[in-house]
C-alpha positions as CSV (number, residue, x, y, z in Angstrom):
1,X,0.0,0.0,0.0
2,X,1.5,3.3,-1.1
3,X,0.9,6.2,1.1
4,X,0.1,9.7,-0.6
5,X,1.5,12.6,2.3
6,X,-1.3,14.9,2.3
7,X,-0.1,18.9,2.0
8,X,-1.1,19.5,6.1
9,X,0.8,16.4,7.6
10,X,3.5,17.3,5.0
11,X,3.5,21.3,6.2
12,X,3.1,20.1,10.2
13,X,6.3,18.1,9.6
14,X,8.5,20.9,8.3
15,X,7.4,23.3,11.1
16,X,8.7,20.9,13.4
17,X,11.8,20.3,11.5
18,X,11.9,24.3,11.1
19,X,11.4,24.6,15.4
20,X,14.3,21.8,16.0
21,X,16.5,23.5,13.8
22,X,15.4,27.5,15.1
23,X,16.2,25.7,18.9
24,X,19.4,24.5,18.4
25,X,21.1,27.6,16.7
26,X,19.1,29.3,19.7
27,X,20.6,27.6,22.6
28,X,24.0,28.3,22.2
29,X,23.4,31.6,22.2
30,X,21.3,31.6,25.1
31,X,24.2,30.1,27.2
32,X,26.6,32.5,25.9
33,X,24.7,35.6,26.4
34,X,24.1,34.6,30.2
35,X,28.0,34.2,30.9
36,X,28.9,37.9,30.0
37,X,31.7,39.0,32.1
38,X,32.2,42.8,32.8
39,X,35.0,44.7,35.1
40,X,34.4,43.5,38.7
41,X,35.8,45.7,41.5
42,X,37.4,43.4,44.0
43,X,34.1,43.4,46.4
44,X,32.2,42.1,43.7
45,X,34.4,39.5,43.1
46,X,34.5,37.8,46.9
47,X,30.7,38.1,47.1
48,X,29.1,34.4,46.6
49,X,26.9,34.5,43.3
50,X,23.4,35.0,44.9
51,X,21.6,33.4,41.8
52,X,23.2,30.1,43.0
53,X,22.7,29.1,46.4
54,X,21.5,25.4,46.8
55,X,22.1,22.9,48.9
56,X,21.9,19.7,47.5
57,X,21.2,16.7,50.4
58,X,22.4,13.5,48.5
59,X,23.5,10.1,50.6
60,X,22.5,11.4,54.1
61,X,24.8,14.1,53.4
62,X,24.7,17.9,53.0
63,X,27.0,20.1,50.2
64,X,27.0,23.5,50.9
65,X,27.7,26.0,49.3
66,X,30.9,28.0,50.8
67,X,28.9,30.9,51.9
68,X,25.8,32.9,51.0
69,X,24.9,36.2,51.1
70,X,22.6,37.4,54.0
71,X,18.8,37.5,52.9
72,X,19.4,35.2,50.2
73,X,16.9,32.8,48.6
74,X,18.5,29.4,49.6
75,X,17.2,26.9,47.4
76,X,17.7,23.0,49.2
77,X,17.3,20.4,46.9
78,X,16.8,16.1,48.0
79,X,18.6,14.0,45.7
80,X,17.6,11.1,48.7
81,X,15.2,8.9,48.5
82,X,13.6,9.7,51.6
83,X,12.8,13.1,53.3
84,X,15.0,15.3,55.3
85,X,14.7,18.7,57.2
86,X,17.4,21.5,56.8
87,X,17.0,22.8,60.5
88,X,19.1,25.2,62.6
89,X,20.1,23.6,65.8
90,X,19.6,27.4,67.6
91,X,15.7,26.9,67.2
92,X,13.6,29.6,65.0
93,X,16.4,30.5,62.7
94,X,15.5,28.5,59.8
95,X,14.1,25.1,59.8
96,X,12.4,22.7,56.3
97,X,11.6,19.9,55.4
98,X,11.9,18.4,51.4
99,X,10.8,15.4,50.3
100,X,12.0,12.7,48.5
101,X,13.3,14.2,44.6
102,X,11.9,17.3,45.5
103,X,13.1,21.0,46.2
104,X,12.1,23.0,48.9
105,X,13.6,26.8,50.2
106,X,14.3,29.0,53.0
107,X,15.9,33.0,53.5
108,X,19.1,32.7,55.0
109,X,19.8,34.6,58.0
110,X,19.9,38.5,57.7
111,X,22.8,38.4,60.2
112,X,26.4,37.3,58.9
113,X,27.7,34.3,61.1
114,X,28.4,30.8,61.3
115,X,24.6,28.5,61.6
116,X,25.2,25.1,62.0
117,X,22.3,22.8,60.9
118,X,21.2,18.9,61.2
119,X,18.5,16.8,60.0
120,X,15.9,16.2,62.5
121,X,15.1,12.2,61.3
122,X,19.1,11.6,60.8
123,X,20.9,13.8,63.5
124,X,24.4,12.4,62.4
125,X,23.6,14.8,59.3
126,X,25.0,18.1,60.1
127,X,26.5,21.0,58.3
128,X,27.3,24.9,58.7
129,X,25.6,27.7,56.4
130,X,28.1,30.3,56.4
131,X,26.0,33.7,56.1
132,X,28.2,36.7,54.6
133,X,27.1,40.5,54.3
């Protein structure tokens, strides 16, 4: 049996060609523009990136990010296959729970210091968020 390609299916299946092809010439470009480096002044330079700050719980373990700016938008994400709280052990300073595969987040601290953290179903998990002005 010989199939005939009618003139919509045949125009629906250059679009979609046309898209694919539009996308990947697009992408590049997207990541390019994004990592455009000006003249930093050397204050700009020390300051953690405040678009990245995650902390990604993976094998009962924490990695933190080196420090984050105070007020930041701290994103926590569980690679884990079970759930785990990100909780200051001085109580009130910041304190969630994420489930498993999911993302959760919290404000860091306002004040610059030292705020070590556990996980309230596995204490032996502990780390520090280091909170800079």
């Amino acid at each position: 049996m010989t199939r005939i390609q009618t003139p919509a299916r045949s125009t629906g299946r250059r679009l979609v060609l046309a898209l694919l092809v539009l996308l990947t010439l697009l992408l590049p470009a997207c990541s390019a523009a994004g990592d455009q480096s000006g003249a930093t002044g050397p204050d700009e330079a020390d300051r953690p990136d405040e678009g990245d700050v995650t902390i990604v719980i993976s094998e009962f373990s924490y990695q933190v990010p080196e420090s984050v700016p105070a007020g930041a938008s701290v994103t926590v994400r569980n690679e884990d296959e079970v759930g785990h709280t990100v909780t200051s052990d001085e109580s009130g300073i910041f304190d969630v729970a994420v489930g498993p595969g999911e993302e959760t987040s919290f404000t860091a601290p306002e004040e610059p210091d030292e705020y070590p953290f556990h996980c309230i179903p596995h204490p032996q998990m502990t780390a520090t968020l280091v909170v800079q002005s």
